[in-house]
C-alpha positions as CSV (number, residue, x, y, z in Angstrom):
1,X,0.0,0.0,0.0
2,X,2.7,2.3,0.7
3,X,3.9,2.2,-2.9
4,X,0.3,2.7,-3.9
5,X,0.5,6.2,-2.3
6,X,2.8,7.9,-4.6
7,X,0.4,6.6,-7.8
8,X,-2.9,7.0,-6.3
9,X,-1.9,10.8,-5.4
10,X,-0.8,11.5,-8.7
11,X,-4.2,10.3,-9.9
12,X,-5.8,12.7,-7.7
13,X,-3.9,15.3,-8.8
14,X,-4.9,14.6,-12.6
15,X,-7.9,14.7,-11.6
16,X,-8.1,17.8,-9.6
17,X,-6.9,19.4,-12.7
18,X,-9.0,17.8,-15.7
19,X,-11.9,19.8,-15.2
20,X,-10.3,23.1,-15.7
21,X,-8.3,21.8,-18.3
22,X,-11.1,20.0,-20.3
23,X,-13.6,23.6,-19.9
24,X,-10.5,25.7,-21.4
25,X,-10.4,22.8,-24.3
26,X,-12.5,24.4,-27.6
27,X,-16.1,22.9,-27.6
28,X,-16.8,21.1,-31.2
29,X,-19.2,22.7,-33.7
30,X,-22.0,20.6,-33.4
31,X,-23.6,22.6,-37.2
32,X,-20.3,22.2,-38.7
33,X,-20.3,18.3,-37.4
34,X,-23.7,17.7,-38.9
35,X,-22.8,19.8,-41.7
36,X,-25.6,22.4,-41.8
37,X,-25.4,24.5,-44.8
38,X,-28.1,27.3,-44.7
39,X,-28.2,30.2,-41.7
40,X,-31.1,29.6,-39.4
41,X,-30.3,32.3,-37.9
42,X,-31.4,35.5,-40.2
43,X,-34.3,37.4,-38.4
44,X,-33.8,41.5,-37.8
45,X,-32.6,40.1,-33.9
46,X,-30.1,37.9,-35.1
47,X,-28.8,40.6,-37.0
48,X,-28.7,43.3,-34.2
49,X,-26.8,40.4,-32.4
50,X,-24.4,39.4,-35.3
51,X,-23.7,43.4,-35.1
52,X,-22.7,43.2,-31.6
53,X,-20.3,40.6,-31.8
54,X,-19.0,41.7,-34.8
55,X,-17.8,45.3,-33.6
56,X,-16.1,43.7,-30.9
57,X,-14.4,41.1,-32.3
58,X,-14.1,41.8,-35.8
59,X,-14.2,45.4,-36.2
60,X,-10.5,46.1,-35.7
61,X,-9.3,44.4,-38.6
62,X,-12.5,44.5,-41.2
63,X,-13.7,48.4,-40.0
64,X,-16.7,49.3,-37.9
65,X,-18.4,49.3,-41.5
66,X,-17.5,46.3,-43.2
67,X,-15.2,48.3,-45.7
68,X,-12.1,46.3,-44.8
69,X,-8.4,47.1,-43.2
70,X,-6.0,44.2,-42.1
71,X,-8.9,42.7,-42.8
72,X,-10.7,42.2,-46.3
73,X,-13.9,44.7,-47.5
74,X,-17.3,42.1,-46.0
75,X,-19.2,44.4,-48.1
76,X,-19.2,43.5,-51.3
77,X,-20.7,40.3,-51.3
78,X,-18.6,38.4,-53.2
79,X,-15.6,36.7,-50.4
80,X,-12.6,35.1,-51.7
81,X,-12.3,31.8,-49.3
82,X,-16.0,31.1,-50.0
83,X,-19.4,32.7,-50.5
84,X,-21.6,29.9,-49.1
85,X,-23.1,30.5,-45.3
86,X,-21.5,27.6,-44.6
87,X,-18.4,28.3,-46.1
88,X,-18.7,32.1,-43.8
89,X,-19.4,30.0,-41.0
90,X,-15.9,27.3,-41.0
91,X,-13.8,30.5,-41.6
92,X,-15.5,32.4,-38.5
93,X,-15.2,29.1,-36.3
94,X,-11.6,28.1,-37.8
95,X,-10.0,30.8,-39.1
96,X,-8.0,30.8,-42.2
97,X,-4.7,29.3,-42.7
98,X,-1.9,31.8,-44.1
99,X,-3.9,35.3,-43.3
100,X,-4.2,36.8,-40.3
101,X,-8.3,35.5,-39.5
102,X,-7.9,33.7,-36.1
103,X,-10.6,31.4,-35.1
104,X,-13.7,32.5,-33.1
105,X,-14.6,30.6,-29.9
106,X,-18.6,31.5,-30.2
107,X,-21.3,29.3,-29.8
108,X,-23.0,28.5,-33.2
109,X,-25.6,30.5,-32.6
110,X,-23.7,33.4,-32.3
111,X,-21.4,32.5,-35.1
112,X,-24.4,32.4,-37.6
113,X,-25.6,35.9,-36.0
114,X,-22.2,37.1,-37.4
115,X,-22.6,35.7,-40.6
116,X,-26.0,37.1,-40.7
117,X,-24.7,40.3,-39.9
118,X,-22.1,40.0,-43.0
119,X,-24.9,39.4,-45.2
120,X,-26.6,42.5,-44.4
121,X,-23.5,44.0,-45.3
122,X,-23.4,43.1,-48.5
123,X,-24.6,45.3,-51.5
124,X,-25.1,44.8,-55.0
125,X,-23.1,47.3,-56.6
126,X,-21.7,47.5,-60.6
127,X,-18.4,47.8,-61.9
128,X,-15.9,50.4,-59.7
129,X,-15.9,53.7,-61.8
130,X,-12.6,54.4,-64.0
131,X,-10.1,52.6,-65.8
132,X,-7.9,50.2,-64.4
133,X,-5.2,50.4,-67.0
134,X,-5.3,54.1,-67.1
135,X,-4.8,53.6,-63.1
136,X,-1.5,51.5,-63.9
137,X,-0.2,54.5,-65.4
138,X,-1.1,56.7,-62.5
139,X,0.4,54.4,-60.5
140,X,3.7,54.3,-62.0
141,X,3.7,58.4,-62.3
142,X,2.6,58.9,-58.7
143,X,6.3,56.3,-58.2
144,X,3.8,54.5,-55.5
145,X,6.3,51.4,-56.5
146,X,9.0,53.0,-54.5
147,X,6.9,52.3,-51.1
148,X,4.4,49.8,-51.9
149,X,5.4,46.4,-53.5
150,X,2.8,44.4,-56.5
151,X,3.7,40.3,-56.5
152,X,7.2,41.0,-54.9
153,X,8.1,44.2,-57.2
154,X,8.7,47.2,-55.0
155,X,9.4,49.0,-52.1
156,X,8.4,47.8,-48.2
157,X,7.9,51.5,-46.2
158,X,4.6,50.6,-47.2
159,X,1.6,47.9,-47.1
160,X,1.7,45.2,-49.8
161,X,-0.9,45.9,-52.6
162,X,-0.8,42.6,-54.1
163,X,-4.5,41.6,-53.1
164,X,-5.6,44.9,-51.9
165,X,-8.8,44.8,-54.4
166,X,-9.7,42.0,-51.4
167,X,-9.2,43.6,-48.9
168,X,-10.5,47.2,-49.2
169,X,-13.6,49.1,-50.9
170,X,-13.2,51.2,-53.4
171,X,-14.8,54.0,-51.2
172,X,-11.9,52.8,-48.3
173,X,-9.1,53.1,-51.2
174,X,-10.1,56.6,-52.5
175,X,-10.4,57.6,-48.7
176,X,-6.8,56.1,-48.5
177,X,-5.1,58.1,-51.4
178,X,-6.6,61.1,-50.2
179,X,-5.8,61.5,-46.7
180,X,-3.5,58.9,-45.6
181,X,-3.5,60.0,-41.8
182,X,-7.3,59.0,-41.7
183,X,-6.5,55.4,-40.9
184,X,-2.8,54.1,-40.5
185,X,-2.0,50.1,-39.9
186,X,0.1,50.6,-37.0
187,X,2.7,48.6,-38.2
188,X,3.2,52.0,-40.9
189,X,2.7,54.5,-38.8
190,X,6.4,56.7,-39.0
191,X,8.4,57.4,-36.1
192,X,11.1,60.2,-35.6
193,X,14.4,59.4,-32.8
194,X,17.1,62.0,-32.1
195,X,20.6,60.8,-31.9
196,X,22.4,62.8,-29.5
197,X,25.1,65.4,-32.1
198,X,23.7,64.1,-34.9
199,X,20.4,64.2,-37.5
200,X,17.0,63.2,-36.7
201,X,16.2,59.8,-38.2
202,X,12.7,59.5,-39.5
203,X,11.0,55.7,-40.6
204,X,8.7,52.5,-39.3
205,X,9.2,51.1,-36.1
206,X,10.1,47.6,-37.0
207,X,11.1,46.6,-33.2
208,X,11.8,48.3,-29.8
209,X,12.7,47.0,-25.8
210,X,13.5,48.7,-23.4
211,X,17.4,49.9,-24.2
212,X,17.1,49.8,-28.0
213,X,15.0,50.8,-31.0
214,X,15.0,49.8,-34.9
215,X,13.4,50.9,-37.8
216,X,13.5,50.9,-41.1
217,X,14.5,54.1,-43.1
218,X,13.4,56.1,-46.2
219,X,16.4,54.2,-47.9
220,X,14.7,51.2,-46.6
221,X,17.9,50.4,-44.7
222,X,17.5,48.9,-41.0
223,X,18.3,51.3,-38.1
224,X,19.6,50.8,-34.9
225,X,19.8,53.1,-32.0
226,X,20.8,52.6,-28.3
227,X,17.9,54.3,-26.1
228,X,20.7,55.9,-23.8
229,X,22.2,57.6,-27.4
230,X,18.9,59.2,-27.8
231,X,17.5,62.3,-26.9
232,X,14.1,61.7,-27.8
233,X,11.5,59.4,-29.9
234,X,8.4,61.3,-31.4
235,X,5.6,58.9,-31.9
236,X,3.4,61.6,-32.9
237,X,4.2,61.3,-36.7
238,X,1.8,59.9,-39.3
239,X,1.7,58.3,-42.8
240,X,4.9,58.4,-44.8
241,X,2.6,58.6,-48.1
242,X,2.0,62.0,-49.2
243,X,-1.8,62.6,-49.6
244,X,-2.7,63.2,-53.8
245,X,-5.2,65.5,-53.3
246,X,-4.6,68.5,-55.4
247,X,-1.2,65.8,-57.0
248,X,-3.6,64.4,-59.5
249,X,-7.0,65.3,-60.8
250,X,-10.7,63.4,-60.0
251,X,-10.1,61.2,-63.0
252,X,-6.8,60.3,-62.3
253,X,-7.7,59.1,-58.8
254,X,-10.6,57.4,-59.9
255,X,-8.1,55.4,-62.2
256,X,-5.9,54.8,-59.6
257,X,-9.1,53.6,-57.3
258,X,-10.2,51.4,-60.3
259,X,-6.4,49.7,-60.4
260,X,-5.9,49.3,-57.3
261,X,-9.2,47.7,-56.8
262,X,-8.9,45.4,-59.5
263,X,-5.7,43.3,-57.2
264,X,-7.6,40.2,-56.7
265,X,-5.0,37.4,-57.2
266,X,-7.0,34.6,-57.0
């Protein structure tokens, strides 16, 4: 019996400690088990509650309207890893592999509120207005290649436009390319450090502790700086992209928004 102790109070202990560790374990989709394929979830309530859940959880990377940010524009019906409510539904409960969707732990109730929600997004709308190949040139003339990089041609002191049609509305991009400042990615946002006797140093914050900082420069070189050799960091700044407005006429933006748009690798 005495060598029985050791064993039977290390089963006690397992069990102590399976409960909590079995309630923090992710409950199975009982819909997505049994493979249900249509919403039953679509009444004006389900969408007020889809709304709700949505803004908290999903609003920081697809916008407080739909229109998209990290995340891809929800509004234009038409979604690139599926269109089906089902299809909504397996990338709400387990994310998407290679993009930055996590999975959702909701019940499945609460998950088809959401997709609800997305639906009402959704609106039929025609072709974006102006000419995507007319936009190339504007592109090109505007040198946006020198911050932004297109299938692994460009410059990185900016976001990656390869699949930006996916990701942002044509109303978000014309927004964009107007005012910058309206809504950086934080991981653009510039930052300015003083070297003590020398220049200031403007760029992105790429990575910072507490006794250093680096960033990237306008020469897209990698920076780094001591904390004690500093004299101060202004955070304050905002986009490196200068704003177009009064750069290139109505038309020519509209190009550019048509172009830019019109990324959607599939």
């Amino acid at each position: 019996m005495k060598r029985l102790a050791p064993i039977l109070a290390l089963g006690v202990l397992l069990l102590a400690f399976a409960g909590p560790l079995a309630a923090q374990r992710r409950v199975a989709s009982i819909d997505a088990q049994q493979g249900r394929a249509d919403n039953p979830f679509t009444t004006d309530e389900d969408v007020s509650a889809g709304q709700e859940n949505f803004v908290s959880r999903c609003a920081s990377c697809h916008g407080f309207d739909g229109t998209g940010n990290r995340g891809p524009d929800l509004t234009s019906g038409i979604f690139r890893h599926g269109n089906s409510d089902r299809a909504l539904f397996l990338n709400i409960l387990n994310g998407i592999t290679g993009t930055g969707m996590p999975s959702v732990r909701l019940s499945d109730k609460e998950m088809w509120q959401i997709v609800a929600y997305v639906r009402s997004l959704s609106r039929v709308s025609g072709p974006v207005d102006g000419d995507p190949r007319a936009g190339r040139q504007v592109y090109e003339r505007a040198a946006c290649e020198r911050c932004h990089w297109i299938d692994g041609n460009g410059g990185r002191l900016g976001p990656e436009l390869t699949a930006v049609g996916w990701r942002r509305s044509a109303t978000h991009l014309r927004a964009s390319l107007l005012d910058p400042n309206d809504d950086i990615d934080a991981a653009y946002r510039q930052v300015t450090v003083q070297p003590r006797g020398g220049e200031a140093v403007r760029g992105i914050l790429r990575n910072e502790d507490s006794f250093s900082i680096q960033l990237i420069d306008s020469r897209e070189e990698l920076r780094s700086f001591a904390k004690t050799d500093l004299t101060g960091i202004d955070r304050s700044g905002g986009s490196l992209m200068p704003a177009l407005t009064g750069r290139f006429g109505d038309d020519e933006v509209t190009n550019l928004v048509a172009y830019l748009a019109s990324l959607r690798p599939e």
